[in-house]
Structure formats: structure tokens, C-alpha cells
N, C-alpha and C positions, 0 to 999 in steps of 0.2 A: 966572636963573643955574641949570642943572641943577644937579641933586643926584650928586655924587661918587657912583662904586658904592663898596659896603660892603665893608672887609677880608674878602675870603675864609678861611674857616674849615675847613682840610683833617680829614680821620679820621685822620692821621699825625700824631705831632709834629713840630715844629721846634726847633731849638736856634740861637739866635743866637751867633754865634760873633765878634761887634766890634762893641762899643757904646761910650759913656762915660757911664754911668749916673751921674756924680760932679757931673755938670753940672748936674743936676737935684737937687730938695731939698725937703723934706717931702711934700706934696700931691700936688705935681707928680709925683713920684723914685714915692709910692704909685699915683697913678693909673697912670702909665704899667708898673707891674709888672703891676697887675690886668687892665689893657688886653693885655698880651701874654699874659697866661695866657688871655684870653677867646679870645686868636684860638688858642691851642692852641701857644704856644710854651712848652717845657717848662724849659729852662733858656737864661741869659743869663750869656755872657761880656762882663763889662766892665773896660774895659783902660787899664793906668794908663802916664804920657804925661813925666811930669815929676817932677823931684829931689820935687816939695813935696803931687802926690799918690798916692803911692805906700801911704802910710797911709790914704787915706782909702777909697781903692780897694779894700784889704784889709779895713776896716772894713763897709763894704757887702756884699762876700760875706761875713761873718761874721753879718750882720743878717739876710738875707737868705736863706733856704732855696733858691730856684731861682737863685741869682745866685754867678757864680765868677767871680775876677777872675786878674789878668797883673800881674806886675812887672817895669817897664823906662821906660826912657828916650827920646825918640821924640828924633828929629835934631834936631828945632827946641832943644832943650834940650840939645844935645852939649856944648855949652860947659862947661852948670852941670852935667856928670858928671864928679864926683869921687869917690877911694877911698872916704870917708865912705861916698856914695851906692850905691857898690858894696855894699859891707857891706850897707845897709839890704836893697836887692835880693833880696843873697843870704837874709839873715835873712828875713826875710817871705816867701819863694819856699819855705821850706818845711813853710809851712803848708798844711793840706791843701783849702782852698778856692782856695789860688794853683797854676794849671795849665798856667800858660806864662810863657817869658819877651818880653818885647815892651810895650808898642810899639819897633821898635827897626830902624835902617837908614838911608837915606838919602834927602836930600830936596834936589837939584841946582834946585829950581823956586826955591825961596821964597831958599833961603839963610841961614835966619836962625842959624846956626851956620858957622862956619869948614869948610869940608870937610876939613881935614885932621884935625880935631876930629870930624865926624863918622865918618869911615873908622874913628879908633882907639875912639870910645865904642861903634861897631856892632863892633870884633875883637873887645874888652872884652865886651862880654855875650855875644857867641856863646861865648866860653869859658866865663862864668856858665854859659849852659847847657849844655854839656858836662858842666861839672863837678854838675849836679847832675841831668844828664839828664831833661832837659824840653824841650821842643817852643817853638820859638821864631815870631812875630809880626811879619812885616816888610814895613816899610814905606818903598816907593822910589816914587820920582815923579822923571822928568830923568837917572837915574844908574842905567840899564841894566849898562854896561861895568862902572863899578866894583862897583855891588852882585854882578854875575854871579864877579867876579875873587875876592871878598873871601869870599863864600858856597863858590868851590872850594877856598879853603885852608881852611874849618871842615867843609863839609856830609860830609865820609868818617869822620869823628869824632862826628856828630850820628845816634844810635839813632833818637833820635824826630822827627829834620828838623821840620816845622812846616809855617803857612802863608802864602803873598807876599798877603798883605792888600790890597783894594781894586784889583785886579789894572788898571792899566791901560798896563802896560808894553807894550814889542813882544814881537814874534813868536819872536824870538831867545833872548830872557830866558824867555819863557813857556818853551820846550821845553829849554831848561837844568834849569831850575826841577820839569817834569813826569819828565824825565829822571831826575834824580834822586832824584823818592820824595816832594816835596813841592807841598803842597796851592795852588790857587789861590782865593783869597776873592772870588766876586763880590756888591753889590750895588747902592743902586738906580740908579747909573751904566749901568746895564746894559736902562735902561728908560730913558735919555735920546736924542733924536731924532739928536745928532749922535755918538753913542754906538757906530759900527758897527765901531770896530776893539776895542770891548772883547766886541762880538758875535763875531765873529772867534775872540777868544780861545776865549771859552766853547765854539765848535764843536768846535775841537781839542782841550778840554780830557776826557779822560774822566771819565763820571761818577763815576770812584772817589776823584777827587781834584779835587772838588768842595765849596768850602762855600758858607755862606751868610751873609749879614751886613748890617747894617744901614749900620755904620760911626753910627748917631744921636749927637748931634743931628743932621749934616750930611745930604746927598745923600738927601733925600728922595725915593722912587721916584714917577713918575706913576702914578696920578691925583693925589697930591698934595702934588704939587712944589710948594714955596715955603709949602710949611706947615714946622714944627721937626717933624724928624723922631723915631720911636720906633720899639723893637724889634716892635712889633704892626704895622708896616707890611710886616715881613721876605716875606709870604705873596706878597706882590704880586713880587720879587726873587723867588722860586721856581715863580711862575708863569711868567716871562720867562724864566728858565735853562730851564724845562721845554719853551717854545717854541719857541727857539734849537736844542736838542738835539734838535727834532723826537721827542718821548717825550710822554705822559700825565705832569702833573706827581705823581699820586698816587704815580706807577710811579716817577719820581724821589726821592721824600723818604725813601723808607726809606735808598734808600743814600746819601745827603747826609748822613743822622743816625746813618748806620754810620761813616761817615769820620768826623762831629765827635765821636761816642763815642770811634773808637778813638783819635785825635789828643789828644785834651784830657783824656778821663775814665778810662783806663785804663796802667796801669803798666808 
């Protein structure tokens, strides 16, 4: 069996901008920080998903020097978003290691919430974020039309818009989405063989509204697909977007890490 090539290691940073660090725990949750610090990834957004880890998520960037996290509610959980849940959100969103609201949007594939449940728990936190002007985290899969529909009655009230996470929507939603000011997340989808309509995206995507991301544990980028994935993989995802763009990936990372500065780390 060859031997995998080695995570490339650029003279730029990186910032991972969608992980779930919370999956992982003790050894594991250490190695894999040490691991992406090796590969030269400077900071890790990990993003919280559900009513029940919202605390723990905040607990992690609090531990953690290079690790910032999100508070929201991802669609699979629309059901279990309640006032309560709101409140917490909002309360822990203004701590200063929480720098977006998200995971948060629509998800027509799986269903495991009600859509009408999900439409109001995604109107629901786009106003969180409004009202406390933060950059929000969205996540669609199946539900172009309504995400596009529900994003124009919030995104002219949203300073800081956000980014459409794990971009694999169409062509229609992408240039609504770029249109307007906000960011597209690709990663290692973007290195899968049957993968050529999120290549697509990426072409038309300008580099200013560009991230980058792992989305880990999931979507491990090739070479090493079908391993659990980590943010130390991110390099191999910006080597791909730098190929697609037809650019030197060096020449790309500085502005990849200008957008996730000014998006996530700056006021």
C-alpha cells in the first residue's frame, strides 16, 4: 500500500473556519489541536449544533487559546429550539471567544425536523443575529428556494451577513448569496471525484469571498478519505480551491485569511 503524501505545510497561516471540536475528548480533542498547529493552522472555529452543546462549545474556546466557537442551532435540532434555548444563545454569544451565530438553516435532505420548524428556528436566530450583530453560519442542503427567500427578508438588516457553510447548493443560490456580501465555505467536498458542481461553484466564486473549512469529523478531503477527519487536513482543501482558481495557492491564503479575519475576528 503507498504511503499517503504528507499534509502540506504552507509559510501562510490558515484559519479553520467549521469544525466540531466537541466530538472529540481528551487525547484525541489534544492531539488534533497540536496537529493543526503543526500544519500552521493558526486559529479553529468550532461550531456548536444542538439545544444540549452549546455550553460545551463555549467551554472549549474558553480552554483553548487558538479555538473560537458559534452558538446556534443546526436544522436537524429545529424542533428542540425553544425560548429557553434562545436565551442561552443569546447569553453565551456575548462572550468574546463566541463569534458567530450558527450552525443554523435548512436541511430539505434528511428532514429530521418539521420544516415549518425549521424555516421559524432559521427566522429566529437570523434576528439573534441582528440584534447583536454577528456574522451568521448557514447551513442548506435540498432547500435553495426557501433558504434564498428567508436570507432576503433578514440579509439588508445583517452588517456583518456571514458564511453559506459547506457550499454545495446551485448556481442560483451561490450568486444571490455572493450578491449580496456573503462568504462561501468550501471544503474537502471540493476534492471528491464526483464533486464537479461544487468545482463550479468555487470558479465563480471570487477570491474575496472565499473560506475555508474542514466541516471535521466529516468529509475527509483526498488523500485521505475514509479516515475521521481533522482541522490539520484543511491544507489539502486550499490546495484544491487554489487549483480550481487556476492561482499559486501561496498567492491565495493570504486573502482566504483576510476574509476569515475580517468576517469572524473583527468588530
Amino acid at each position: 500500500m503507498s504511503k499517503k503524501r504528507d499534509i502540506p505545510v504552507f509559510g501562510h497561516p490558515l484559519i479553520e473556519t467549521h469544525c466540531h471540536l466537541d466530538y472529540l475528548e481528551g487525547a484525541a480533542l489534544e492531539h488534533a489541536l497540536q496537529a493543526a498547529q503543526a500544519a500552521n493552522i493558526e486559529r479553529i472555529i468550532t461550531i456548536a449544533v444542538s439545544p444540549d452543546n452549546q455550553d460545551k462549545v463555549m467551554q472549549l474556546a474558553q480552554q483553548h487559546e487558538q479555538v473560537w466557537g458559534t452558538q446556534g442551532v443546526h436544522p436537524h435540532d429545529a424542533d428542540a429550539y425553544t425560548d429557553a434555548v434562545e436565551v442561552l444563545i443569546r447569553a453565551n454569544a456575548r462572550h468574546e471567544k463566541i463569534r458567530a451565530i450558527g450552525e443554523i438553516g435548512l436541511d430539505y435532505y434528511y428532514d429530521h425536523s418539521d420544516r415549518a420548524q425549521q424555516r421559524a428556528a432559521f427566522e429566529r436566530q437570523l434576528q439573534v443575529a441582528i440584534d447583536l450583530d454577528m456574522p451568521i453560519v448557514v447551513h442548506t442542503r435540498d432547500a435553495d428556494a426557501d433558504t434564498q427567500a428567508i436570507l432576503r427578508n433578514f440579509s439588508g438588516r445583517m452588517r456583518r451577513r456571514g458564511v453559506i457553510h459547506s457550499f454545495t447548493s446551485g448556481r442560483e443560490l451561490a450568486e444571490y448569496c455572493l450578491g449580496e456580501g456573503f462568504h462561501l465555505g468550501f471544503n474537502g467536498i471540493s476534492t471528491f471525484n464526483k464533486a464537479d458542481n461544487v468545482r463550479e461553484i468555487i470558479a465563480l466564486t471570487p477570491p474575496e469571498q472565499i473560506l475555508f473549512e474542514t466541516d471535521a469529523p466529516y468529509l475527509t478531503p483526498v488523500p485521505y478519505r475514509g479516515q475521521k477527519n481533522e482541522p490539520k487536513y484543511l491544507p489539502f482543501i486550499a490546495e484544491q480551491v487554489a487549483r480550481v482558481k487556476q492561482v499559486p495557492v501561496e498567492e491565495l491564503l493570504p486573502q482566504v485569511w483576510k476574509n476569515s479575519m475580517e468576517l469572524f475576528f473583527q468588530q
